[in-house]
LUMDRENDREN-671283 format. One line per field, with one value per residue: x, y, z of N, C-alpha, C in turn. Coordinates in pm, whole numbers. Layout:
<nodes>
n_u	[X, ...]
n_v	[Y, ...]
n_w	[Z, ...]
ca_u	[X, ...]
ca_v	[Y, ...]
ca_w	[Z, ...]
c_u	[X, ...]
c_v	[Y, ...]
c_w	[Z, ...]
</nodes>
This chain:
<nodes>
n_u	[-650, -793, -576, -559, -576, -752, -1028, -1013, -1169, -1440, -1405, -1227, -1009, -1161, -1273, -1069, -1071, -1115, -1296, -1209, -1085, -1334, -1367, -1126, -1123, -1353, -1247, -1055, -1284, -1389, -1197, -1152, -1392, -1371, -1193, -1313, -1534, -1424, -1307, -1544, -1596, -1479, -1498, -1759, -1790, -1957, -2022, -2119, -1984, -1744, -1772, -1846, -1677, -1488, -1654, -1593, -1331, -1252, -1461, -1318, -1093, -1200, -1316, -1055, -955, -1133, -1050, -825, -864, -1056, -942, -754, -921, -1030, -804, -707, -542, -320, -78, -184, -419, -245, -111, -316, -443, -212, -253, -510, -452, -317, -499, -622, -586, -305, -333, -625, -619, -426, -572, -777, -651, -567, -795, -899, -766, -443, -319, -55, 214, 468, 363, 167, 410, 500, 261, 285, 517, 451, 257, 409, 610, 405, 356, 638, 666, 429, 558, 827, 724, 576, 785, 959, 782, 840, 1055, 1044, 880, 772, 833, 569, 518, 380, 429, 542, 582, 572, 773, 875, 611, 251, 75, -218, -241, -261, -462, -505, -448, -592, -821, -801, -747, -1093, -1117, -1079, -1187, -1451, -1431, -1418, -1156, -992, -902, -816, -798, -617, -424, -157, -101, 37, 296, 542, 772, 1045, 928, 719, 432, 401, 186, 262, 102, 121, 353, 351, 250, 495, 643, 500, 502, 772, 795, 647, 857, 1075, 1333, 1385, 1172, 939, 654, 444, 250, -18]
n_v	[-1653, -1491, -1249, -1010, -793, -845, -665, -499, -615, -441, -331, -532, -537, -627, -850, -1052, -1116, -1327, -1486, -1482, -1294, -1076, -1079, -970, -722, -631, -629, -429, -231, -189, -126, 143, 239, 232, 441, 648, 689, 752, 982, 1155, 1134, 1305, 1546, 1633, 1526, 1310, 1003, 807, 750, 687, 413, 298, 327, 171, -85, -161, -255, -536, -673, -624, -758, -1026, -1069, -1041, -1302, -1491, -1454, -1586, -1838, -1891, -1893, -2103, -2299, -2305, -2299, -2111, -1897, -1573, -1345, -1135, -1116, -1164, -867, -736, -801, -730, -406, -362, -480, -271, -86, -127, -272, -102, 215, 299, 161, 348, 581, 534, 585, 838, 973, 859, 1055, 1010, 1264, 1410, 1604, 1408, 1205, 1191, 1130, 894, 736, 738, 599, 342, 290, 316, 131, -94, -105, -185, -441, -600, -521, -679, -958, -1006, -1008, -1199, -1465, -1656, -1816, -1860, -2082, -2368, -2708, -2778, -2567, -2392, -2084, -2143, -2013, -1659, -1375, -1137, -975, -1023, -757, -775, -824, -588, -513, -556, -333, -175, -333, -287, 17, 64, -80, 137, 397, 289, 247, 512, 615, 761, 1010, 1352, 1160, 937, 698, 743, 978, 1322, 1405, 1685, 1720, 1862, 2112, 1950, 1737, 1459, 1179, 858, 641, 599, 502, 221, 198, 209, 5, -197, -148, -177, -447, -574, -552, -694, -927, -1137, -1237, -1489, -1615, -1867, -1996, -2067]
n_w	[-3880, -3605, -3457, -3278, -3031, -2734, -2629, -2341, -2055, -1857, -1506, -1464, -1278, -1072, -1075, -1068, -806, -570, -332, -80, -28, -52, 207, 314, 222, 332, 614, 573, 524, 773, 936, 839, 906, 1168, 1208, 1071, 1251, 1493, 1457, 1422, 1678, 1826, 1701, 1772, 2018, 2088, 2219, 2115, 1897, 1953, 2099, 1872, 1654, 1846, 1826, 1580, 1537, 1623, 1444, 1230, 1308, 1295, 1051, 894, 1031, 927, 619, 574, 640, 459, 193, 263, 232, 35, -183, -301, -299, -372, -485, -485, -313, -84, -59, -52, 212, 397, 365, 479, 696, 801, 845, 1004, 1223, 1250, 1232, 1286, 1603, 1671, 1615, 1768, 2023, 2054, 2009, 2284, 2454, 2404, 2328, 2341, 2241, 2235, 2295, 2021, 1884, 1914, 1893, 1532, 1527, 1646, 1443, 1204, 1265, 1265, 966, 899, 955, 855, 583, 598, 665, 414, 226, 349, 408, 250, 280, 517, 570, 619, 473, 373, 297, 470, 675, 995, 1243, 1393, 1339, 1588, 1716, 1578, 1325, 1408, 1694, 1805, 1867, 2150, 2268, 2222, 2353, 2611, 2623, 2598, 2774, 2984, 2915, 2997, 3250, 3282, 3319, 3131, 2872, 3022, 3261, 3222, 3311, 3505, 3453, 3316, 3183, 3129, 2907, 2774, 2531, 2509, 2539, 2735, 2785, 3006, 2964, 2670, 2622, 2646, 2353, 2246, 2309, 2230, 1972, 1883, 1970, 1766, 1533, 1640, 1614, 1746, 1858, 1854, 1708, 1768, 1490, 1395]
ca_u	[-665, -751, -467, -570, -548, -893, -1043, -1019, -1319, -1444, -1371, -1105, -955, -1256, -1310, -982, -1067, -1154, -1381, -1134, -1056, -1422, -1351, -998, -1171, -1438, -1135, -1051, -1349, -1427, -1124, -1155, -1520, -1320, -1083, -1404, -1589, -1281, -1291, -1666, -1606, -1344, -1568, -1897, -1786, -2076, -1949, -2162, -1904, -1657, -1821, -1890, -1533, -1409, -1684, -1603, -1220, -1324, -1523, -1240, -1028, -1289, -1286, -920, -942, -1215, -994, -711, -929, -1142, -818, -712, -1057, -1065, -694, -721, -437, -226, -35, -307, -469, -164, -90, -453, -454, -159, -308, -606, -435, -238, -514, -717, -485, -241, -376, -710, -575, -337, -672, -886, -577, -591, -943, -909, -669, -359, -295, 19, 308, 557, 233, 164, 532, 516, 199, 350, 607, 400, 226, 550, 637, 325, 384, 740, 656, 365, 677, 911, 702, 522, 929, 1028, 675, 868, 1192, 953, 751, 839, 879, 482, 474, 260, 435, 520, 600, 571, 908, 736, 452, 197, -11, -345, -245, -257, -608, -491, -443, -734, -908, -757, -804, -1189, -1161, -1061, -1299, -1567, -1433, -1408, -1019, -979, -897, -758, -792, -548, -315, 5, -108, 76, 448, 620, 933, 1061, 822, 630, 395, 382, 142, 302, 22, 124, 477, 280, 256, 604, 654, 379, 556, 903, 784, 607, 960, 1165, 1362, 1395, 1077, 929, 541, 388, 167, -149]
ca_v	[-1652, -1336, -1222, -898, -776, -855, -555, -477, -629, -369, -385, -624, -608, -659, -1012, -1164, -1129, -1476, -1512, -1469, -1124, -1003, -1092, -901, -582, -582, -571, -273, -107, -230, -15, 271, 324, 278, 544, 782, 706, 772, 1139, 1218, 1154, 1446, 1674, 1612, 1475, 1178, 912, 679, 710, 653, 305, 286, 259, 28, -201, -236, -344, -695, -710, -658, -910, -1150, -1077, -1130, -1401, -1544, -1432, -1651, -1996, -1895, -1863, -2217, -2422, -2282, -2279, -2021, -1806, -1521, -1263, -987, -1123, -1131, -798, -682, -857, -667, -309, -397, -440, -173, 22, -188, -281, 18, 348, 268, 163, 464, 670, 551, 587, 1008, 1017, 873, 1139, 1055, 1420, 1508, 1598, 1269, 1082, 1189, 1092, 736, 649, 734, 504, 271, 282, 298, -46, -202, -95, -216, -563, -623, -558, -768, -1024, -1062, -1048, -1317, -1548, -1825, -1878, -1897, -2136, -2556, -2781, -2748, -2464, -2293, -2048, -2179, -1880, -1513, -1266, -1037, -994, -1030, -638, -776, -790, -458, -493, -612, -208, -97, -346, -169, 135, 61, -63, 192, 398, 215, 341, 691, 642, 834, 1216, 1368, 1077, 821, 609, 767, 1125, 1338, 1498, 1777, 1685, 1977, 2165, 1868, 1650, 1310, 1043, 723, 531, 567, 406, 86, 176, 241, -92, -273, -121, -228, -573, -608, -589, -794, -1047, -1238, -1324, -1605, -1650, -1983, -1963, -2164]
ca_w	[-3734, -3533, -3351, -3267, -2856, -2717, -2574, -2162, -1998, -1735, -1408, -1452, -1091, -986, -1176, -1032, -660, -511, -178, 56, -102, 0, 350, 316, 189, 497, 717, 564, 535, 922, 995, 786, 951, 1276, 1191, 1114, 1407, 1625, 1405, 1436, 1819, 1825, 1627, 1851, 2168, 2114, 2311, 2061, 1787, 2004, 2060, 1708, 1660, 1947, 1796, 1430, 1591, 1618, 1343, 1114, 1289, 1261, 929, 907, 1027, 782, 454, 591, 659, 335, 98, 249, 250, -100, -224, -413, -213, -448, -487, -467, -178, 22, -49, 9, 356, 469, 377, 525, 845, 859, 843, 1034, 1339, 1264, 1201, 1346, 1731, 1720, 1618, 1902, 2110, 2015, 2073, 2408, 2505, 2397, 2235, 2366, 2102, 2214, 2241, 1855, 1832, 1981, 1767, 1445, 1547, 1613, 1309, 1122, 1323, 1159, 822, 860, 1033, 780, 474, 600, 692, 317, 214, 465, 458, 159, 351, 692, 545, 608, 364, 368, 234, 569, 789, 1123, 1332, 1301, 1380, 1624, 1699, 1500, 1375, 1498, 1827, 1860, 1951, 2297, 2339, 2229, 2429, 2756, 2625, 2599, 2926, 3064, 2886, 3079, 3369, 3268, 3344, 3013, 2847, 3182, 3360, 3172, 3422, 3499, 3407, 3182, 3195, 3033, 2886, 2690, 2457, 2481, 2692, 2724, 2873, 3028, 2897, 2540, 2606, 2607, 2197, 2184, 2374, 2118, 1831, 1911, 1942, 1644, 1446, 1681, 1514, 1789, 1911, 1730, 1821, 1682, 1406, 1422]
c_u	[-654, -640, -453, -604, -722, -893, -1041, -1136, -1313, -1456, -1287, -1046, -1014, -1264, -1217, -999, -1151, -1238, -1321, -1098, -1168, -1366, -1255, -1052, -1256, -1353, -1119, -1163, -1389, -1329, -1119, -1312, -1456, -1309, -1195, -1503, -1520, -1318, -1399, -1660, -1525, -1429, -1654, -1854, -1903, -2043, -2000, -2034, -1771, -1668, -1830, -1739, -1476, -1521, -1636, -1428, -1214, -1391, -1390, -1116, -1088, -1289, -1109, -889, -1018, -1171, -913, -788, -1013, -1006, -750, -789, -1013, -907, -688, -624, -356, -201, -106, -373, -348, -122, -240, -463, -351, -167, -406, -580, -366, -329, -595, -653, -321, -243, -512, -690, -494, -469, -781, -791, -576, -697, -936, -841, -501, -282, -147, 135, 396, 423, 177, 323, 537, 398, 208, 461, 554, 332, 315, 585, 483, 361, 539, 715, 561, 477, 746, 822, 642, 685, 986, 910, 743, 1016, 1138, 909, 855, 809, 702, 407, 418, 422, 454, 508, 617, 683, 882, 628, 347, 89, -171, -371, -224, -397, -615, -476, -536, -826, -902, -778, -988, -1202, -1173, -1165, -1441, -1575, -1351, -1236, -954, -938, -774, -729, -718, -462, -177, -9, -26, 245, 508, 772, 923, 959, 687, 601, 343, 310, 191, 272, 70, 278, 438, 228, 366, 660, 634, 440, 672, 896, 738, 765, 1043, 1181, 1340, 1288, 999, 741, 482, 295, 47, -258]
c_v	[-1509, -1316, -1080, -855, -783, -732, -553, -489, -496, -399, -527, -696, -694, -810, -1088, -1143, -1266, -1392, -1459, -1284, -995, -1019, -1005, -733, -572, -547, -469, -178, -77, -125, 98, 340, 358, 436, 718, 804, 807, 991, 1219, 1208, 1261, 1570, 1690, 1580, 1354, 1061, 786, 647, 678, 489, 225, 205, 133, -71, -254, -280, -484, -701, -720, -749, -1032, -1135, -1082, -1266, -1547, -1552, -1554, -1826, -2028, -1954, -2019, -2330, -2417, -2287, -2259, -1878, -1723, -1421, -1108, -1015, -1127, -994, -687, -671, -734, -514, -274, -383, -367, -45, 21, -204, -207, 161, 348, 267, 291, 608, 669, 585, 770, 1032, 967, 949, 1145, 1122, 1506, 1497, 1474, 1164, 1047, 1100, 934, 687, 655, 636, 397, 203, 242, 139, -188, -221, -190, -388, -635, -649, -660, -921, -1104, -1081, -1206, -1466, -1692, -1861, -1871, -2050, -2275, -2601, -2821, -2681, -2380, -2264, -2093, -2123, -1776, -1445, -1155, -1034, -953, -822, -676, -778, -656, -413, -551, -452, -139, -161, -277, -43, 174, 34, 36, 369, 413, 249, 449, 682, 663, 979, 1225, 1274, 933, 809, 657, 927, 1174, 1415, 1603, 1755, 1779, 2063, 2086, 1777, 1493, 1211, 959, 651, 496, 504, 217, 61, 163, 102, -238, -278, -209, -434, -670, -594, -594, -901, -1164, -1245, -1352, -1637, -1736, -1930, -2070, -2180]
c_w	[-3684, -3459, -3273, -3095, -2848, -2633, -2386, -2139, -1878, -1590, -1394, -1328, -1046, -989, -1137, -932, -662, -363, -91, 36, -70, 137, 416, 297, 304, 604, 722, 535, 684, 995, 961, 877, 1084, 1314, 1185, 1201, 1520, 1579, 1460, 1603, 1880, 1817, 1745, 1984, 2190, 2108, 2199, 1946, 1841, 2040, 1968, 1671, 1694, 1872, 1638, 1463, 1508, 1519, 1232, 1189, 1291, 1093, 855, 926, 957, 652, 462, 534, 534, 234, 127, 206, 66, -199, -353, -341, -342, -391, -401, -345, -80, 15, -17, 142, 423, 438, 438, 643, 839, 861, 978, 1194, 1367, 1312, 1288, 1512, 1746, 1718, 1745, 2008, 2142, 2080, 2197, 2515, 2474, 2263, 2239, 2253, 2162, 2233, 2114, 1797, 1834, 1847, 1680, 1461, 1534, 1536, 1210, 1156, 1255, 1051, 799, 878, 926, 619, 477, 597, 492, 180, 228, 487, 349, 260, 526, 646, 566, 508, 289, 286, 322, 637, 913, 1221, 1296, 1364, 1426, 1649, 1611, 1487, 1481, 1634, 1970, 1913, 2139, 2349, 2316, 2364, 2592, 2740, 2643, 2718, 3032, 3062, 2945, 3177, 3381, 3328, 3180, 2983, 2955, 3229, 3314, 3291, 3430, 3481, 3323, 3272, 3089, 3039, 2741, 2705, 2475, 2555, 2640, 2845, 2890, 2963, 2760, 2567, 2614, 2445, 2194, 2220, 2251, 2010, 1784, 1893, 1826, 1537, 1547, 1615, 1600, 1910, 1816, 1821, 1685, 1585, 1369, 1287]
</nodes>
């Protein structure tokens, strides 16, 4: 009898992703184009990539939300896809919203400060949560409620930021104008990340899970 190690098929990884796992990777590439939209609108000033951006948003939580309903229809749910999913959004409804948030002006050093925070508050909220998702879970086995709010709902600040956007209440012209505290200046507006952030790792708010 052979007993000898069979050789490494190539692309290996690749070969254990399930369905839901494509859907999980579009997320993240949906945000990573974000993220260089948001950039090329910095460089150029061409309002289209700034668009560009705010639209591939939504696309990757629609695709979020396709991995989830795929991964159940199909129950074929693991390890690797739950840890996919939550890189995905953090890049996707993390890094991404704090990037269009830059490009729409807010540049100032505690405004850099706040969305690093906020960022940081995904990353942390996304940990705990793939920690904390078997002793959540009912006797089911599903999740009932999430501890915090959930990252994807960080597209509730982009979408205001796009609104506002729309009506050129942007750059200069953000809501609240800007302040110098210290060395360093700070927009109002962005305390609505620091706000966002904070809530996303609260213990004690409990938002259903559907």
């Amino acid at each position: 009898m052979d007993t000898s190690p069979r050789p490494r098929q190539h692309f290996s990884m690749i070969r254990q992703f399930h369905l839901a796992d494509a859907f999980t990777l579009l997320n993240g590439f949906a945000g990573t184009g974000a993220v260089l939209a948001f950039m090329r609108f910095l460089l150029d000033h061409d309002k289209r990539f700034f668009w560009l951006g705010s639209a591939l948003l939504p696309v990757a939580l629609v695709m979020d939300v396709l991995d989830g309903r795929i991964a159940r229809w199909r129950q074929n749910a693991s390890p690797l896809g739950q840890e996919l999913d939550s890189l995905a959004d953090v890049v996707s409804f993390g890094v991404a919203p704090a990037a269009m948030a830059y490009a729409a002006g807010l540049r100032g050093g505690w405004d850099i400060v706040i969305l690093m925070y906020f960022v940081g508050c995904g990353i942390s909220r996304l940990a705990r949560y793939n920690v904390t998702a078997s002793s959540l879970a009912a006797e089911t086995g599903k999740v009932t409620h999430f501890e915090g709010f959930p990252i994807p709902t960080s597209l509730l600040l982009a979408g205001i930021i796009a609104a506002l956007a729309g009506l050129h209440r942007w750059q200069e012209a953000l809501p609240g104008g800007s302040v110098d505290l210290g060395p360093l200046t700070l927009h109002p507006f962005a305390l609505l990340f620091a706000l966002h952030g904070s809530a996303m790792i609260s213990k004690t708010l409990r938002i259903p899970k559907p």
